[in-house]
C-alpha positions as a printed Julia matrix, in Angstrom:
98×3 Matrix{Float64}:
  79.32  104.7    85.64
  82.06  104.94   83.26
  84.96  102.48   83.16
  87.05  105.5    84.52
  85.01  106.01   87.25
  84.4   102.09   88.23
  88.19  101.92   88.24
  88.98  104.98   91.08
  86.0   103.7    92.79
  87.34  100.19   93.46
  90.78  102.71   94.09
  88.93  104.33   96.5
  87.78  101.25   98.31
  90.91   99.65   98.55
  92.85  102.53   99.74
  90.34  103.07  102.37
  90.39   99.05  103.26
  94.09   99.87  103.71
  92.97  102.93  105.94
  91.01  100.55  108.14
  93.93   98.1   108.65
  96.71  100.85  109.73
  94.23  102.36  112.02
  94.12   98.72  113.81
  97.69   98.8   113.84
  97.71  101.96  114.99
  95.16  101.18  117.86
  96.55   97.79  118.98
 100.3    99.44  119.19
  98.98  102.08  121.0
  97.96   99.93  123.36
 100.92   97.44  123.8
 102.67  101.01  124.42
 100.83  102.1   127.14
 100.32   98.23  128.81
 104.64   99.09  128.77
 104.56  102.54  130.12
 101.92  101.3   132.89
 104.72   99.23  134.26
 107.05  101.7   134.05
 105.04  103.68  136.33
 104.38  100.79  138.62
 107.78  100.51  139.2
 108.81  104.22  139.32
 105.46  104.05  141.78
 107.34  101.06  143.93
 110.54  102.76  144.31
 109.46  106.3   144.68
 111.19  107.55  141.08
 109.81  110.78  139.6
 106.34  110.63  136.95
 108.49  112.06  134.14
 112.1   111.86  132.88
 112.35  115.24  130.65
 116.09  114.55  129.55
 114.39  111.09  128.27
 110.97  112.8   126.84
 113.44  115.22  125.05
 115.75  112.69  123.45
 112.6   111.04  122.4
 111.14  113.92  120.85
 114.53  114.22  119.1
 114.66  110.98  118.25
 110.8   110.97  116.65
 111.41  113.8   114.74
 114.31  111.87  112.9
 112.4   108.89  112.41
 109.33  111.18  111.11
 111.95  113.01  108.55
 112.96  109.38  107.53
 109.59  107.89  106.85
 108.62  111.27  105.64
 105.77  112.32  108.21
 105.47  116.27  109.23
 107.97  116.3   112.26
 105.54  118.78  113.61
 102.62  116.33  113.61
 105.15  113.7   114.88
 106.33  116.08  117.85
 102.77  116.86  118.68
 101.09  113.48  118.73
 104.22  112.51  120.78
 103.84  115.68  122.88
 100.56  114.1   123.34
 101.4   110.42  124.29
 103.63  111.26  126.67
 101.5   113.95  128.59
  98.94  110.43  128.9
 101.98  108.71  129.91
 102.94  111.17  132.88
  99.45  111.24  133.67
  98.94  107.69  134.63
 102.23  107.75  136.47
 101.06  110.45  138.85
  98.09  108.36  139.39
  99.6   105.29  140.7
 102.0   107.3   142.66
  99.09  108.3   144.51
């Protein structure tokens, strides 16, 4: 290998070593979030509240699209993948209302 190559090759490896870590922050956030939303639904369960909240799923679709501008994500992905989470999120709600 040339010296060129060597050099984006140990690139390569330490961009995807940096890969690896997000995508354990990425995971173990994930999961903090939805250990939090679980209680929400507990107690929305407990006191008979509705599964969703869309004036609160809009704001925060509002509010992630800002925050995705900011760090400078696609708002589009950012809206989707929320879109996403909080589909799961309404899901397990309507379970333990049942």
């Amino acid at each position: 290998m040339t010296d060129a190559t060597t050099i984006a090759a140990e690139l390569l490896k330490d961009h995807r070593e940096s890969i690896d870590r997000l995508d354990a922050i990425l995971v173990y956030t994930l999961a903090e979030r939805f250990k939090r939303t679980q209680a929400v639904g507990r107690l929305k369960a407990e006191h008979d509240l509705p599964a969703s909240d869309p004036t609160r799923e809009a704001r925060q679709i509002e509010r992630l699209e800002w925050l995705s501008k900011e760090a400078e994500l696609d708002p589009e992905f950012a809206k989707k993948f929320l879109t996403f989470i909080i589909s799961e999120v309404i899901r397990h709600h309507e379970q333990l209302q049942k």
